[in-house]
LODREN-56612 format. One record per residue (C-alpha): x, y, z. Coordinates in steps of 0.1 Angstrom, whole numbers, plus 2048, in hexadecimal, padded with zeros to 3 digits. Layout:
XYZ/...
This chain:
800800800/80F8247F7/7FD84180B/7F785F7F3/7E48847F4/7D38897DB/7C88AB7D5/7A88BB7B8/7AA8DC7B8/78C8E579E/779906796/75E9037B7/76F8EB7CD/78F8DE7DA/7928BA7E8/7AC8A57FC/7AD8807FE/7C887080E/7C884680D/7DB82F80A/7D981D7E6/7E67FC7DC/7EC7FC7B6/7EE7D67B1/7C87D37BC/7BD7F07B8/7B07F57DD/7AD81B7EB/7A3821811/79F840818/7AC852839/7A3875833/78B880817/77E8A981C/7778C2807/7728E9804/7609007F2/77891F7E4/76B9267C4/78C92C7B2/77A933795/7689507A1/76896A782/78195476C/76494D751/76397674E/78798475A/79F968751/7B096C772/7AD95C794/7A19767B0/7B497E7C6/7999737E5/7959547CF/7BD94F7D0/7BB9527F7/79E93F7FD/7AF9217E9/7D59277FE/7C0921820/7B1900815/7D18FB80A/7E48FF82B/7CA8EB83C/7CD8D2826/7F48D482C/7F08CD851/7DB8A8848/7F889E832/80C8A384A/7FB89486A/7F4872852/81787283F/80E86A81A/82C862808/81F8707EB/8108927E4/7FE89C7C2/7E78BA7BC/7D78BD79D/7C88DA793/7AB8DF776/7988F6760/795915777/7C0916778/7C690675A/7B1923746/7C0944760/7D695F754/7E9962774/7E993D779/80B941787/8049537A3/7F09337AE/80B91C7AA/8279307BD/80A9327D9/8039097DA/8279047D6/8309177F5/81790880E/8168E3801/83B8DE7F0/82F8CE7D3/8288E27B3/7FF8DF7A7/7FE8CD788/7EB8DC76B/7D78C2757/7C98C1737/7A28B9735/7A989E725/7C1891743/7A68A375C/78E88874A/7A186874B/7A786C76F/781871774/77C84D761/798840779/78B84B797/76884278E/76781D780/785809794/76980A7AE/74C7F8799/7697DE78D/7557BE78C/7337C8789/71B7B2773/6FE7CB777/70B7E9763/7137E873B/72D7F872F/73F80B71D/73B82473B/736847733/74185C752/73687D753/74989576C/7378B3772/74F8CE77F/74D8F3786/760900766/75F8E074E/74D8C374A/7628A273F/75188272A/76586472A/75D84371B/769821721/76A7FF72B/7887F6746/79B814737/796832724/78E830701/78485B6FC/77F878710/77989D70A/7778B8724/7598D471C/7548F572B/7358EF73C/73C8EE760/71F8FA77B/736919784/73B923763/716920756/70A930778/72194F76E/71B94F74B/6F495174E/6EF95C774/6CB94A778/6B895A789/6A09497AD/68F93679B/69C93877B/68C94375E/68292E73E/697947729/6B793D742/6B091B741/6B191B71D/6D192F71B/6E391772F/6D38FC721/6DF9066FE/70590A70A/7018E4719/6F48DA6F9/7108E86E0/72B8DA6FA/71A8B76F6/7238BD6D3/7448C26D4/7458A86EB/73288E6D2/7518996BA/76B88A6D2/75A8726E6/73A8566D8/72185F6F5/70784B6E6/71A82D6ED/71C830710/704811723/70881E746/70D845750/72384A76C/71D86D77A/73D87F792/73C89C7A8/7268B37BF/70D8BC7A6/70889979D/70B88D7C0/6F38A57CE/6D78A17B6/6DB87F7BF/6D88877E7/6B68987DF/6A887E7C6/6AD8637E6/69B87D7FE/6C0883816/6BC894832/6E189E833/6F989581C/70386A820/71F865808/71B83C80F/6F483F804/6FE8587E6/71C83E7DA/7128287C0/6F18317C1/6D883179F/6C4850799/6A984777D/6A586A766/68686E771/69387A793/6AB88A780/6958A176E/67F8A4793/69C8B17A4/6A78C9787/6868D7784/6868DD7AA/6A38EE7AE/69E90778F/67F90D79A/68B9127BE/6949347D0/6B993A7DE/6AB933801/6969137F8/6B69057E9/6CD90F802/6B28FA81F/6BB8DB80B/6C68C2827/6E48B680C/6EC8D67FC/7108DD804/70F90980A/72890B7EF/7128FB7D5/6F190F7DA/6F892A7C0/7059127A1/6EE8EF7AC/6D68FE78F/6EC8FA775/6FE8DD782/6DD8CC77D/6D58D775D/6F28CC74E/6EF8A875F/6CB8A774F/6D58B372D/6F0897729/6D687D736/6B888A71B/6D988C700/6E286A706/6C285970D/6CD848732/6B683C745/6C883F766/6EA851775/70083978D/70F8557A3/72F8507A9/7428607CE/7648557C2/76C86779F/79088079B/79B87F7BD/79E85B7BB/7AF85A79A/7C78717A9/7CC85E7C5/7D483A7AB/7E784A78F/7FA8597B0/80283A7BC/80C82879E/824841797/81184F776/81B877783/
């Protein structure tokens, strides 16, 4: 077993997991799994720069997260870091910042890397399974990009699209609730991307959609009627797109306050959970899937293995 820290710092949220991995069997227990909300990519999707307040609300997670590493002594540290830095002018400035507090310089993947991590992470964990087809199509819904990857056991395509829940929240602002002409400005942005994606990636081949990340995660929380948020109950579970389209409707249709009373609604995710929704129910209408299997291992994890079989 080789203990690792495996860092995801992505446009909304940055995430920790240390564990120790065995890359022979593919095992992963976790010891300390957290995340925070800093929204990195406050204002990127207009200015092109990280904020400043964005910048310091990441470098406090950051030494937090420094103190963990330390008290459980992972051998290995990796931080990846995704669309919000990867697209940032002053990019720099956050890597002389990470570097300082955690000694290890963040790594700035491609979306294309971003997704094959994502498949990684998502489907070592459902090795075995005779109830799901594949190929697998996992869909990663982050705060700046969305990544589609398709496979079997590997791989085989990926593309990363910029349709993220931050991004579309700032791009359109919907309003509490939102209105039909918002919905269909978002809706028309998800359904170009799912274009580009088609170009890249054969989403109609997919027999079992494997959906990663809070958006996902917590439409699935609601759709099961969670009164707080149960990672255990969420993991694995299969949300049919009828409840789907319930919750989406819901929470569009919801004011900032009724949303925000959500028993699983992380506080962080209560201004961008509209479109976060939307774009999960636009892939599932696109695609034709009847169900989502919601997936609580998905980046992080693929950090965490690639870590520990010494792909960095």
């Amino acid at each position: 077993m080789t203990r690792v820290a495996a860092i995801d710092c992505g446009t909304n949220s940055i995430r920790l997991l240390v564990a120790d991995v065995d890359p022979e069997s593919g095992s992963l227990v976790d010891l300390d799994r957290r995340m925070i909300i800093v929204r990195l990519g406050q204002g990127v999707d207009r200015t092109g720069r990280l904020a400043p307040e964005a910048l310091e609300r990441t470098f406090a997670a950051c030494r937090e997260y420094a103190a963990v590493i330390k008290e459980l002594g992972a051998e290995t540290v990796r931080f990846v870091a995704t669309s919000a830095s990867r697209d940032a002018e002053n990019r720099d400035d956050f890597v002389r910042g990470v570097l300082d507090i955690l000694g290890v310089e963040p790594e700035v993947i491609t979306g294309d890397q971003e997704a094959e991590f994502s498949f990684t992470g998502a489907t070592r964990s459902l090795a075995g399974r005779t109830d799901l087809d594949k190929p697998y199509l996992v869909v990663d819904i982050g705060g700046g990009s969305t990544e589609f990857v398709v496979g079997e056991e590997h791989a085989r395509a990926a593309r990363s699209v910029d349709i993220g829940c931050v991004r579309m929240t700032e791009r359109h602002a919907p309003s509490s609730p939102a209105t039909p002409e918002q919905i269909a400005a978002i809706r028309a942005d998800i359904e170009a991307a799912l274009d580009l994606a088609a170009q890249t990636v054969p989403i109609d081949e997919a027999r079992t959609l494997v959906g990663l990340a809070g958006s996902v995660t917590t439409v699935a929380g609601i759709a099961l009627g969670l009164d707080t948020y149960d990672s255990a109950r969420i993991h694995h579970s299969r949300i049919s797109y009828e409840q789907v389209e319930e919750v989406t409707t819901m929470l569009l249709n919801a004011t900032h306050d009724e949303r925000a009373a959500i028993g699983v609604m992380h506080p962080g995710r209560v201004d961008v959970i509209q479109a976060g929704a939307l774009v999960l129910l636009t892939i599932m209408q696109r695609i034709g899937a009847r169900e989502v299997v919601v997936s609580e291992h998905d980046i992080l994890d693929g950090i965490a293995y690639k870590a520990a079989e010494g792909w960095f």
